[in-house]
N, C-alpha and C positions, 0 to 999 in steps of 0.2 A: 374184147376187153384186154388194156394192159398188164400183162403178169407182173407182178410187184412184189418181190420176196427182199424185204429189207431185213438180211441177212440170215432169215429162217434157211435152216438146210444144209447150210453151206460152212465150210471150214478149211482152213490151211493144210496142209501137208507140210510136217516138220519132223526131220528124223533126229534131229539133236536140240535146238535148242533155238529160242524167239530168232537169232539173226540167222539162223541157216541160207543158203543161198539158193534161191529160183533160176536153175537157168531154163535158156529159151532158146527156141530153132528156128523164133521167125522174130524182125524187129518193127519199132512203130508199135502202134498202140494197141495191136493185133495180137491174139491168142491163141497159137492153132487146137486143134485138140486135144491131141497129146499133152501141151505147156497148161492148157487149162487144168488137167488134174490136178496138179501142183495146186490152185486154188481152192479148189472145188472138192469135195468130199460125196460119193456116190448115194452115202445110206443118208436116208429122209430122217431118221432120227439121230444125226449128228450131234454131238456137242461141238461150241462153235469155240475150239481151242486152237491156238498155235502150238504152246504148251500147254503141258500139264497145269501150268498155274495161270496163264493168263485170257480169261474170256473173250471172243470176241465181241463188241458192242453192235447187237443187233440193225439200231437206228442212228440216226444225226442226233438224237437225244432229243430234239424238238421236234415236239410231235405237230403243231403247225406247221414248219416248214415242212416236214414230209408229205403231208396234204397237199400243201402246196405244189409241192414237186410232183406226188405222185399224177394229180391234174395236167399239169404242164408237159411228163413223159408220154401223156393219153394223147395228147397232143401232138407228139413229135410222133408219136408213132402211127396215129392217123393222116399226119400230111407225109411220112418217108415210108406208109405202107409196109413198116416191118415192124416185127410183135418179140422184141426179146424178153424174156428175163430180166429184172435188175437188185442189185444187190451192193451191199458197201463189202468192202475187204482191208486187210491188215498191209497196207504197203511200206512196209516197213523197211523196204528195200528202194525206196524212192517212192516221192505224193508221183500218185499218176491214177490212170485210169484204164482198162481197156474194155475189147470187144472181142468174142469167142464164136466159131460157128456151133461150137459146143451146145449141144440143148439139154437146159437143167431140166425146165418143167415142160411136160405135155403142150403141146401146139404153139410151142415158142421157137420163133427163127433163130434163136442164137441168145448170148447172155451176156450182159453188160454188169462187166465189175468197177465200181468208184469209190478208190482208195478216202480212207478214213483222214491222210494228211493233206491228202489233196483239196478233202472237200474241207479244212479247216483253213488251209490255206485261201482258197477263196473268200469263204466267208468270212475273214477277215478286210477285205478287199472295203474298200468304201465307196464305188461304184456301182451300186445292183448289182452287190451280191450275187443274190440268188440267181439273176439274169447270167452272172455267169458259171454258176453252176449249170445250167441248163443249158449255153455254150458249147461246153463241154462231152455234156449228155448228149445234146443234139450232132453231134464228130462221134460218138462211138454209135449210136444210132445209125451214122451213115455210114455206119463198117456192116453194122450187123442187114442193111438195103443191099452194098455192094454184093458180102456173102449168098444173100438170098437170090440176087439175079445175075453173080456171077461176074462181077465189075470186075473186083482185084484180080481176076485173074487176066481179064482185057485189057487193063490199064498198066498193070504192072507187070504183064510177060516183058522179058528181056532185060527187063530196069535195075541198075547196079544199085540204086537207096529205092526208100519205100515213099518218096516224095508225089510222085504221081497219086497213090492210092491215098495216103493223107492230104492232099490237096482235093481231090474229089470229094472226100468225107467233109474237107470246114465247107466245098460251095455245097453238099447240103445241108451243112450247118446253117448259111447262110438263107438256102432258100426256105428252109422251117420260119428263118426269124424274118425274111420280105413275107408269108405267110400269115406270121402274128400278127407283122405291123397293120397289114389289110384288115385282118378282124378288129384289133386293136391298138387304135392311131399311137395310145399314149407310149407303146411299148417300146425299151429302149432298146430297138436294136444293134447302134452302133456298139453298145459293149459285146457283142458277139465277136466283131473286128478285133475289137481292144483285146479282149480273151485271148483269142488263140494268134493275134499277134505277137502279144505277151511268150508265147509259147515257142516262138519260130530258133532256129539255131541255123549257125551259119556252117556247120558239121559236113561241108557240101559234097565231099568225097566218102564219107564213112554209108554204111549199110543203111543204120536206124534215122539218117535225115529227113526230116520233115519237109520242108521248105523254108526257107527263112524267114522273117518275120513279116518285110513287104509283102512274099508271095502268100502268107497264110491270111494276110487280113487281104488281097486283092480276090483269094478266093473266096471269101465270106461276102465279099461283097458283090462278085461277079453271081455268086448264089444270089444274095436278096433282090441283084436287078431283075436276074430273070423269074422272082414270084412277084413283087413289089410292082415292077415296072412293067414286064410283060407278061404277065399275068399268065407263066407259063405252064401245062399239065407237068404231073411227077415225071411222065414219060418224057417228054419235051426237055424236062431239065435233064435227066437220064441225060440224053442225048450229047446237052450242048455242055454238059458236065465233062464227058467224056472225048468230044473235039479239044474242050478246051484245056484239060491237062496233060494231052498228046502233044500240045504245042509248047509246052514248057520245057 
């Protein structure tokens, strides 16, 4: 069963005041350990404060779409075989998202934080939504598969950006949603493309580069052929996940 802590537990780390600055040791959507504290608060009975005065908002506020989601994350984490944690956070520092090998709760591979602007940002979107929320989800899901079996560090020894390792995450973004489509013809996958094309930066010499926008929607797509079309095992796509962002 998927762990699903919408935002019970969990709290910011702030030593002075709401914008205090997060920094990081690793870049991309990725959270090492260490960078997680800064999110993350140890004790189970936390109060879910940045400051003193401002709470943090436990849910999306709608409590259908959480349902929603929380179904669709049982989902992604039965076809990508990894059991993280998930929780919203205060990204008050930029809408994003990430994934931690960090383990908040008991028998969880790792923890997925999705920033409160981020996810308001999509859900403004007029495309399914919620499809791309789940987009999103389904890329740090395939952070928290690589951690468990060890990807980013195959993919990404020697690599001057984190482009390889965020490429491997949208094709199993991708293969989740050739997954869906199989169960359910009507689902829109192509906004999974759309999503994280949306997403791409052409930053091609910096650390935190992604892949650009052609290469993030090629690899969502190169994901859904190989669930969609050839009806590939997890392991299989592992596999050709792996040839295939070694050649980029």
């Amino acid at each position: 069963m998927l762990t699903l802590v919408f935002g019970t537990g969990f709290a910011l780390s702030c030593a002075c005041h709401a914008q205090a600055h997060r920094a990081r040791h690793k870049y991309g959507c990725v959270l090492s350990p260490d960078d997680a504290t800064l999110f993350m608060d140890e004790r189970t009975d936390a109060r879910l404060y940045i400051s003193g005065n401002e709470p943090m908002i436990p849910r999306s506020g709608d409590r259908d779409f959480d349902l929603a989601l929380a179904h669709t994350l049982a989902a992604v984490s039965e076809k990508l075989e990894a059991l993280p944690s998930f929780a919203y956070y205060d990204d008050y520092d930029g809408a994003n998202a990430y994934a931690t090998p960090k383990v908040r709760m008991n028998n969880a591979d790792g923890t997925v934080l999705f920033g409160q602007r981020l996810l308001s940002r999509l859900m403004s979107g007029t495309e399914s939504p919620e499809v791309a929320v789940a987009a999103v989800c389904a890329h740090e899901f395939g952070h928290i598969l690589q951690f468990k079996r060890g990807l980013d560090r195959v993919v990404g020894v020697g690599q001057p950006t984190v482009k390889r390792v965020e490429l491997q995450a949208d094709f199993f973004a991708g293969y989740f949603a050739g997954a869906r489509k199989l169960e359910r013809p009507n689902f829109p996958a192509a906004v999974f493309a759309m999503t994280q094309h949306s997403f791409g930066d052409n930053m091609v010499n910096h650390p935190g580069h992604h892949g650009t926008s052609e290469e993030r929607g090629a690899a969502i797509a190169k994901g859904f052929e190989a669930a969609y079309r050839e009806k590939c095992t997890l392991a299989q796509a592992i596999q050709i996940s792996t040839n295939y962002v070694a050649g980029l």
